[in-house]
C-alpha positions in Angstrom: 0.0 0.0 0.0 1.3 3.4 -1.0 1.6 5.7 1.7 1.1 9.8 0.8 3.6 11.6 3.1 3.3 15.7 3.9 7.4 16.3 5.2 7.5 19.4 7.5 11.4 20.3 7.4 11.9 19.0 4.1 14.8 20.9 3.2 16.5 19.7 6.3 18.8 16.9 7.2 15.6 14.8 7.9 14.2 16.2 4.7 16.4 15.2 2.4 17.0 11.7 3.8 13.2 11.1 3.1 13.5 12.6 -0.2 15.6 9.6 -0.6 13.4 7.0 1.1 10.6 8.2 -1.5 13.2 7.7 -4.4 14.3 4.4 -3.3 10.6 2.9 -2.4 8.3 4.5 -5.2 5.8 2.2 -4.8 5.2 2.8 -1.3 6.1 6.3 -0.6 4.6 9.5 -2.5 5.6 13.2 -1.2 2.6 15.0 -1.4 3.8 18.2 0.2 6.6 19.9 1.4 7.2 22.5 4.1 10.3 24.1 5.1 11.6 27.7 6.6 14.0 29.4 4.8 15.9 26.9 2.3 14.0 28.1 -0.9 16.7 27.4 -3.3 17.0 23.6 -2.4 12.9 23.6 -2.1 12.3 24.6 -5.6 14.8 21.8 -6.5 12.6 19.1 -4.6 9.3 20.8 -5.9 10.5 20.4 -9.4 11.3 16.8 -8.6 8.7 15.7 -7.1 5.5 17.9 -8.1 4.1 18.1 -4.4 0.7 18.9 -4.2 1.0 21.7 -1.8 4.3 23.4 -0.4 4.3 25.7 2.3 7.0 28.1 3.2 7.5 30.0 6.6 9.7 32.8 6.2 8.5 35.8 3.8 11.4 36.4 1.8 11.7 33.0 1.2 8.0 32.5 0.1 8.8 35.7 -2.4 11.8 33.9 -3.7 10.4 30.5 -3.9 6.8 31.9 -6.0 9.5 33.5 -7.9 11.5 30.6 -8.9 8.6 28.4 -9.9 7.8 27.5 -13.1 5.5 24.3 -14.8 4.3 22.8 -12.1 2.1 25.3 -10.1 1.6 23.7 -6.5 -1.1 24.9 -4.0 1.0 27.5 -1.9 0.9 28.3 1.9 3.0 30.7 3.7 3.9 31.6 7.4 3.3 28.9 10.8 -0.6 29.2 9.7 0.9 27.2 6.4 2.2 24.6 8.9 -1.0 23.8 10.3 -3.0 23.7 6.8 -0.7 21.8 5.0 -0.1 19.1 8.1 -4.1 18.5 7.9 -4.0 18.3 4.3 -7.0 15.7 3.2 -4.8 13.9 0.7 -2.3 12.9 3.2 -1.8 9.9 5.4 1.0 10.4 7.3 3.0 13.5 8.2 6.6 13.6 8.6 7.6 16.0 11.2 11.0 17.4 10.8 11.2 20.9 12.4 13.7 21.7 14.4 12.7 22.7 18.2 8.8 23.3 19.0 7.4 25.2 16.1 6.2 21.5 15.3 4.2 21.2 18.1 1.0 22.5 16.4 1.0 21.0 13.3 2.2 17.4 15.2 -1.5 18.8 16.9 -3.1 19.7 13.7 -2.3 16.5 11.6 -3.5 14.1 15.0 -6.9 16.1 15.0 -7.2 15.6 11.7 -6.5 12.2 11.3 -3.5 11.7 10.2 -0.7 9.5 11.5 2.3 11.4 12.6 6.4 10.1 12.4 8.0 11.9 15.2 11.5 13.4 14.4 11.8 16.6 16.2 11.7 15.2 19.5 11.0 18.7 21.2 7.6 18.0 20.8 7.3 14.8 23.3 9.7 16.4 25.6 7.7 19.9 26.2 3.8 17.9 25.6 4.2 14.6 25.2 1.3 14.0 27.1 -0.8 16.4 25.0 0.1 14.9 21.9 -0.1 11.0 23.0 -3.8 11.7 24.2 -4.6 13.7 21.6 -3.0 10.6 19.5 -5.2 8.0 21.8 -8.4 10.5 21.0 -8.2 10.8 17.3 -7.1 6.9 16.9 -3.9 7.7 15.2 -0.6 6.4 15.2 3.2 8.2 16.5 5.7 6.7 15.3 9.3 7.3 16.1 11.9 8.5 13.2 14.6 8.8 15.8 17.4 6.2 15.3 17.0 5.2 18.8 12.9 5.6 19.1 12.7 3.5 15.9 15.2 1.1 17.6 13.0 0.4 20.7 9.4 0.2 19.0 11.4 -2.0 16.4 12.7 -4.2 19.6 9.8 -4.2 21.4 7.3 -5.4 18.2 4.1 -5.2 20.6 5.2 -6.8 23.9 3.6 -5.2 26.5 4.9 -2.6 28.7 5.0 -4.1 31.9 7.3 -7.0 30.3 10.1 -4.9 29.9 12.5 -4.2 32.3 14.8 -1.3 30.9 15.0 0.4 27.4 18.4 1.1 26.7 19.1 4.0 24.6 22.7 4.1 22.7 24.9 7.3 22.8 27.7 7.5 20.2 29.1 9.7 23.0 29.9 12.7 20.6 33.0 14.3 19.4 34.4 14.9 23.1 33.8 11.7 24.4 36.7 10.8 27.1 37.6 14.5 28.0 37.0 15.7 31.6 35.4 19.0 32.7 38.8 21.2 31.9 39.6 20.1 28.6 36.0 21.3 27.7 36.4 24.8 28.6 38.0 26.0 25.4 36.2 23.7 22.6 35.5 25.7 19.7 32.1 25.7 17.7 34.0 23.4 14.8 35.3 21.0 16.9 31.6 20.4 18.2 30.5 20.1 15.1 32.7 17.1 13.7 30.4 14.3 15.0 32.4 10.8 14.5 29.6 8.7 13.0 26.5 11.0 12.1 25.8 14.0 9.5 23.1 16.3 11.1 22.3 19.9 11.2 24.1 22.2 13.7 21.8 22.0 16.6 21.5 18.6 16.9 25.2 17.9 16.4 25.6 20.2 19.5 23.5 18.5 21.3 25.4 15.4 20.9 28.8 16.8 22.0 27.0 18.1 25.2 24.7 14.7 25.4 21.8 16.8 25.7 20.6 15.4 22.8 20.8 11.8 24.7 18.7 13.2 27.5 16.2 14.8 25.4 15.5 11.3 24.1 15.1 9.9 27.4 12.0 12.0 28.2 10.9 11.1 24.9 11.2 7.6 25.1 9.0 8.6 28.1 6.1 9.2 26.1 6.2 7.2 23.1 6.4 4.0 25.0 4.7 5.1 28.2 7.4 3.9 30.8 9.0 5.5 34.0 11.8 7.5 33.6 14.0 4.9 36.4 13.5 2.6 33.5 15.2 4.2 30.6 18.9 4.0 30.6 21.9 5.0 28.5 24.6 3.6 27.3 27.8 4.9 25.0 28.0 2.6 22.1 30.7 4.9 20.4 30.3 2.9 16.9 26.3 3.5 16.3 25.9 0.3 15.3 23.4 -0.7 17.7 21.1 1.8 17.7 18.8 0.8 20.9 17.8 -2.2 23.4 15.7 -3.7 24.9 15.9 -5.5 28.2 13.1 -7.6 29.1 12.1 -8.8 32.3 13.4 -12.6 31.6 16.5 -11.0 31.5 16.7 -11.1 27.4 17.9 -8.0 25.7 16.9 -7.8 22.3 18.9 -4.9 20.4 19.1 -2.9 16.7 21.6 -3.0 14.7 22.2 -1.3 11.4 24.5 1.4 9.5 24.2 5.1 11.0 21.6 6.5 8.2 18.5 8.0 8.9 16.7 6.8 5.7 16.3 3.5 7.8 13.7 4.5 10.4 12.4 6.9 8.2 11.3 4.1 5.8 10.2 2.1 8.2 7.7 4.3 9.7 6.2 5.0 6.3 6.5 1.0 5.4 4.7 -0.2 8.8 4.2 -2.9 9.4 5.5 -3.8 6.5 9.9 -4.5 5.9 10.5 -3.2 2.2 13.7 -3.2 -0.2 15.1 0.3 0.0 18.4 1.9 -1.2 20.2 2.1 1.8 23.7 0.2 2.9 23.7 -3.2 4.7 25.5 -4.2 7.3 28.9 -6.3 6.6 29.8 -7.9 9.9 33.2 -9.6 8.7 34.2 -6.1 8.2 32.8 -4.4 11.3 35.2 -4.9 14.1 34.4 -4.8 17.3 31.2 -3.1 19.6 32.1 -1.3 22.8 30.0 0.3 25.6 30.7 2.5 28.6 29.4 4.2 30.9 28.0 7.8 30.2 30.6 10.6 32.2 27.5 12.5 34.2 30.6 14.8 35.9 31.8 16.3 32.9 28.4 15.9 30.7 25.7 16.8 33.3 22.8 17.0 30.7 21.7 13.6 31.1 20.9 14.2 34.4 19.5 17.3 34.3 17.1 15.8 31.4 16.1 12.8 33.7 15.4 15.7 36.9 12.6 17.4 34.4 11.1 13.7 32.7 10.7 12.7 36.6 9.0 16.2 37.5 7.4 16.7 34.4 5.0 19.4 34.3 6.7 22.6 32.5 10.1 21.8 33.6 10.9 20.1 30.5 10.0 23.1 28.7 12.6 25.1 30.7 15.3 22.7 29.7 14.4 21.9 26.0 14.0 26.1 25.6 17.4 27.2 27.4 18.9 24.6 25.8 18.3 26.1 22.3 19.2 29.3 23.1 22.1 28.5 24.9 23.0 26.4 21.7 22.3 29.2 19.4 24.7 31.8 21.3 27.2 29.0 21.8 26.9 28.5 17.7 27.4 32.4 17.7 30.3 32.3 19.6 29.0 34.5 22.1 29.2 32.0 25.2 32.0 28.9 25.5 30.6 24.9 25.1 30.5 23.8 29.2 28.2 27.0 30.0 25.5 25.6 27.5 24.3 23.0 30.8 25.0 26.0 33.1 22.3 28.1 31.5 20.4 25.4 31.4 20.1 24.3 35.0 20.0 27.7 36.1 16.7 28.2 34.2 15.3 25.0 35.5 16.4 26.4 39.2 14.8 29.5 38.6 11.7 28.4 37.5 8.3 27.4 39.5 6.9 24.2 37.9 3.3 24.5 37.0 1.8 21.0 36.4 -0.5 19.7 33.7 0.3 22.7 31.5 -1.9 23.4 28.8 -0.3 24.3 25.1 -0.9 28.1 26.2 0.9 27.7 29.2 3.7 25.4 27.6 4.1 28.1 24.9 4.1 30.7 27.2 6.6 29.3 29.6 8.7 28.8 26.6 8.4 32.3 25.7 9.8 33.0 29.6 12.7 30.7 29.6 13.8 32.2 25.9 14.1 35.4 27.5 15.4 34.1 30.8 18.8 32.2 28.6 19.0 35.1 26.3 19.7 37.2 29.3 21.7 34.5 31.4 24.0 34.4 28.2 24.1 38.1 27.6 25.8 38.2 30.7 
């Protein structure tokens, strides 16, 4: 069965990866439209490829360049976050692919549940800051999540319907990042390029910084929250510093059933579009012969203290994982910017948290608006 996809971020790292799912899997995987920010350059290149039913564009200029640069094909436009939510709810759609970095997918994620559609989960600031919105919005509507994650994919792959109160622990993976090994001092003078050569994956900026600080790690704990409906005392991490084994499983017989596959992205991504189905694709197989050898270690939590401030706001929940997911792209942006050094990313972070009074079951006014606070808060903490 083909599936008809709407990809919010397509111009992204995310983006292009399903661009080549869709290529790979023709039969089973149409693009029917495309959103993205401010990329219209490469946007006008996929629209032309593809002939997308409807593309939406955020920024402005970039909706004035991209109606510039069309030609034949004539798609239904839509411009600014009001676009976002249309095109997500789009009736020709089944699923919608949500790629947007940080929470600007939140409402569309919302948008596409309420109107039926199944949603694949990349930007995992939308569990962390309301995952319990959007799973009983999900639960209300009848629809589906699924994980595009590596490690999200990993687990739901892994866990293939057992039931929740068979498992004992899900074990995420960390590659561990470009500074794995190095203690608190030798972290004080990283520069932005250094944090940005990940060993084993090619994302965008943000994400790759939140590897090297393993905030990224501790997002996807209170994710894995969420999607699979599990205390946060039973979601572990590991370093696995070869990203071969992309999540486990440990079940309460004491079996651990694990992942395993080449770091690309396209894998999950197909899979969620192929479900429950396992498809041919275009992506590279494992050779085993030529592997080597897997290692694990513990995760440093002195000189990377993000997993555990993640794990302090999944186990208080409320807005405090709002605070964290918001400080931490701020402090990410002005670290990018060179305006503050890598360790006082976590340091803006956790102050926020401290200075913030938890309000529980939040609403998606009060998440936004708390949001709003903490931007302001970590703009100013970094000013300083």
């Amino acid at each position: 069965m083909k599936k008809r996809v709407v990809v919010l971020g397509s111009t992204g790292s995310i983006g292009t990866s399903a661009m080549k799912v869709a290529r790979g899997i023709p039969d089973r995987m149409e693009i029917v439209g495309l959103a993205a920010n401010r990329n219209a350059a490469l946007l006008l290149e996929q629209t032309r490829e593809i002939n997308p039913l409807v593309v939406s564009v955020t920024c402005p200029d970039s909706f004035k360049q991209f109606k510039q640069g069309l030609n034949g094909h004539q798609p239904r436009l839509l411009q600014g976050v009001e676009g976002l939510e249309e095109i997500a709810s789009m009736p020709e759609a089944d699923i919608v692919l949500i790629a947007i970095v940080g929470v600007a997918g939140l409402r569309p994620a919302l948008a596409a549940i309420r109107a039926g559609k199944d949603i694949a989960v990349a930007s995992k600031e939308i569990l962390v800051v309301a995952g319990e919105i959007v799973m009983r919005e999900a639960k209300k509507y009848g629809v589906n999540v699924f994980p595009v994650d590596s490690e999200h994919s990993a687990i739901w792959q892994c866990l293939d319907g057992k039931p929740v109160d068979s498992i004992k622990r899900l074990i995420l993976t960390a590659s561990g990042g470009p500074f794995r090994g190095k203690k608190a001092d030798e972290l004080k003078n990283v520069t932005v390029e250094q944090a940005l050569k990940h060993p084993t994956w090619t994302m965008g900026q943000k994400i790759t910084i939140d590897s090297a600080t393993l905030f990224n790690k501790g997002l996807e704990t209170i994710e894995a929250k969420w999607l699979f409906n599990i205390p946060m005392n039973q979601v572990d991490v590991i370093v696995h510093p070869q990203s071969i084994i992309h999540s486990m499983v440990e079940f309460n017989d004491g079996a651990v059933i694990a992942q395993l596959s080449v770091s690309d992205m396209c894998y999950p991504i197909q899979y969620a579009v192929t479900y429950p189905d396992r498809v041919p694709g275009a992506m590279k197989l494992l050779d085993f012969a030529k592997m080597g050898s897997l290692t694990f270690e513990e995760p440093d939590l002195k000189t990377f203290p993000a997993l555990m401030l993640a794990r302090e706001a999944g186990n208080t929940c409320g807005t405090l994982p709002t605070v964290l997911n918001a400080a931490n792209e701020v402090a990410v942006d002005n670290f990018l910017n060179r305006r503050i050094k890598f360790h006082q990313i976590w340091e803006i972070v956790e102050e926020c948290m401290r200075r913030h009074s938890v309000i529980k079951d939040p609403d998606l006014d009060v998440i936004e608006s708390v949001d709003a606070w903490t931007r302001k808060e970590a703009q100013i903490l970094c000013q300083k």
